[in-house]
C-alpha positions as CSV (number, residue, x, y, z in Angstrom):
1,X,22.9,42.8,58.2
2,X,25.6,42.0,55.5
3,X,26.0,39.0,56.8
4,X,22.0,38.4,55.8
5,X,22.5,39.6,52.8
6,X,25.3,37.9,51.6
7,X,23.4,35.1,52.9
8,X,20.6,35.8,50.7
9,X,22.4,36.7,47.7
10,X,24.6,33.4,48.2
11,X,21.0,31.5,48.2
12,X,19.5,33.2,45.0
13,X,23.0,32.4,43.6
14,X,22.3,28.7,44.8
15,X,18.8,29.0,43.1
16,X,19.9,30.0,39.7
17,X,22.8,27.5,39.6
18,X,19.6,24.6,40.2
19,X,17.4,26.0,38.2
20,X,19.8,26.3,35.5
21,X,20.7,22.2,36.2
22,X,17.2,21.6,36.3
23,X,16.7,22.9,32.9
24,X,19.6,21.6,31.8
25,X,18.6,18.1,32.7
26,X,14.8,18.5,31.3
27,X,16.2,19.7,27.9
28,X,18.6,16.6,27.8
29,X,15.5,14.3,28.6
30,X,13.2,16.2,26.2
31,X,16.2,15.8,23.9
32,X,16.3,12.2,24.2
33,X,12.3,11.5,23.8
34,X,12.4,13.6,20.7
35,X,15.1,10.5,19.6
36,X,13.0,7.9,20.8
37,X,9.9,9.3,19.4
38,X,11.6,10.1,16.1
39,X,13.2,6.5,15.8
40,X,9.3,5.4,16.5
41,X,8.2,7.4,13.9
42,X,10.6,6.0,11.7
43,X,9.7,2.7,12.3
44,X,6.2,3.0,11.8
45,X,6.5,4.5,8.6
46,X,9.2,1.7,7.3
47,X,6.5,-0.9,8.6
48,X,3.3,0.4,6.9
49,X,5.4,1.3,3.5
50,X,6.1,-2.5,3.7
51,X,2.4,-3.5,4.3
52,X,1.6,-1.0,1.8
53,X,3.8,-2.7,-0.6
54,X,3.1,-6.4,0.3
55,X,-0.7,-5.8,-0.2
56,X,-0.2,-3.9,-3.5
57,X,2.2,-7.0,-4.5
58,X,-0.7,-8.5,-4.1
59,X,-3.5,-7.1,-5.3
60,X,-1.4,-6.8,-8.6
61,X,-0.6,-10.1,-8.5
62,X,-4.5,-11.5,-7.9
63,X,-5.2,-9.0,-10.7
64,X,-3.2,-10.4,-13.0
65,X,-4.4,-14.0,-12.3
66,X,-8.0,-12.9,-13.1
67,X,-7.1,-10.9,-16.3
68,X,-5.6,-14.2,-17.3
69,X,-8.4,-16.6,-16.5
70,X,-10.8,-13.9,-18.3
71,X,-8.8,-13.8,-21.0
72,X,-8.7,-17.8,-21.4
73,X,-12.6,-17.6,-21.0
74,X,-12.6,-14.9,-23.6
75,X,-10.2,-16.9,-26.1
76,X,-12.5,-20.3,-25.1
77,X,-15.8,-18.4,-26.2
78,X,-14.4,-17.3,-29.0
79,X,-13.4,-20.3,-30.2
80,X,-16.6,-22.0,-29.4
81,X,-18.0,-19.3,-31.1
82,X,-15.8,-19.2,-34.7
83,X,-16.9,-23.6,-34.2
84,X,-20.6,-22.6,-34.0
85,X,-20.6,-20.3,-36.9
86,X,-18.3,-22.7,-39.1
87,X,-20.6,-25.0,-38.0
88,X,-23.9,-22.7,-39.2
89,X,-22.1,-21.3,-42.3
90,X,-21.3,-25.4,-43.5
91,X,-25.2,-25.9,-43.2
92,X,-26.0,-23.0,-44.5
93,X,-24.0,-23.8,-48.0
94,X,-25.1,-27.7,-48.0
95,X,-28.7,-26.4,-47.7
96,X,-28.1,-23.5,-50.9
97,X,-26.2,-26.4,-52.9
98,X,-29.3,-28.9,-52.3
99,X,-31.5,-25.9,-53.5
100,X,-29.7,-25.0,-56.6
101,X,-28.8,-28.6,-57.5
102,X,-32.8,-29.0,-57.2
103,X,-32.7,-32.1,-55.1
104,X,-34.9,-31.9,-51.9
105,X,-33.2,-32.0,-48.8
């Protein structure tokens, strides 16, 4: 009967010791996925800061091309503009000159 139970006792002893190995070895490869999926993380996060950044580049960068053609159209209408009414206003003053100087135009 002692013999059974050290038997027994020597088993459960056995038991623990894999158990505890067993544990021992998931928390080392639960340890080492929790790197892999950190360094994953990482890089997935480096990469879409980058995209983030190349597209912002440029969008900035169209944006400024379009504020710059505007603001050539702008300055080019103006101009044509400023012509126009120099243009209007010299008219204007030949046709008031003709009309107080009395000759018909």
């Amino acid at each position: 009967m002692r013999e059974v139970v050290e038997r027994v006792l020597g088993a459960e002893s056995e038991a623990k010791a894999r158990i505890d190995n067993a544990r021992k070895q998931a928390a080392s490869i639960r340890s080492k996925a929790d790197e892999a999926a950190t360094a994953m993380v990482v890089t997935a996060r480096e990469q879409a800061v980058a995209g983030a950044k190349a597209r912002l580049d440029q969008a900035r960068s169209e944006a400024e091309s379009l504020l710059e053609a505007a603001r050539t159209r702008d300055a080019n209408a103006a101009e044509a503009t400023a012509s126009s009414a120099a243009g209007a206003t010299e008219a204007l003053v030949a046709d008031i000159v003709t009309m107080i100087a009395g000759r018909p135009s």
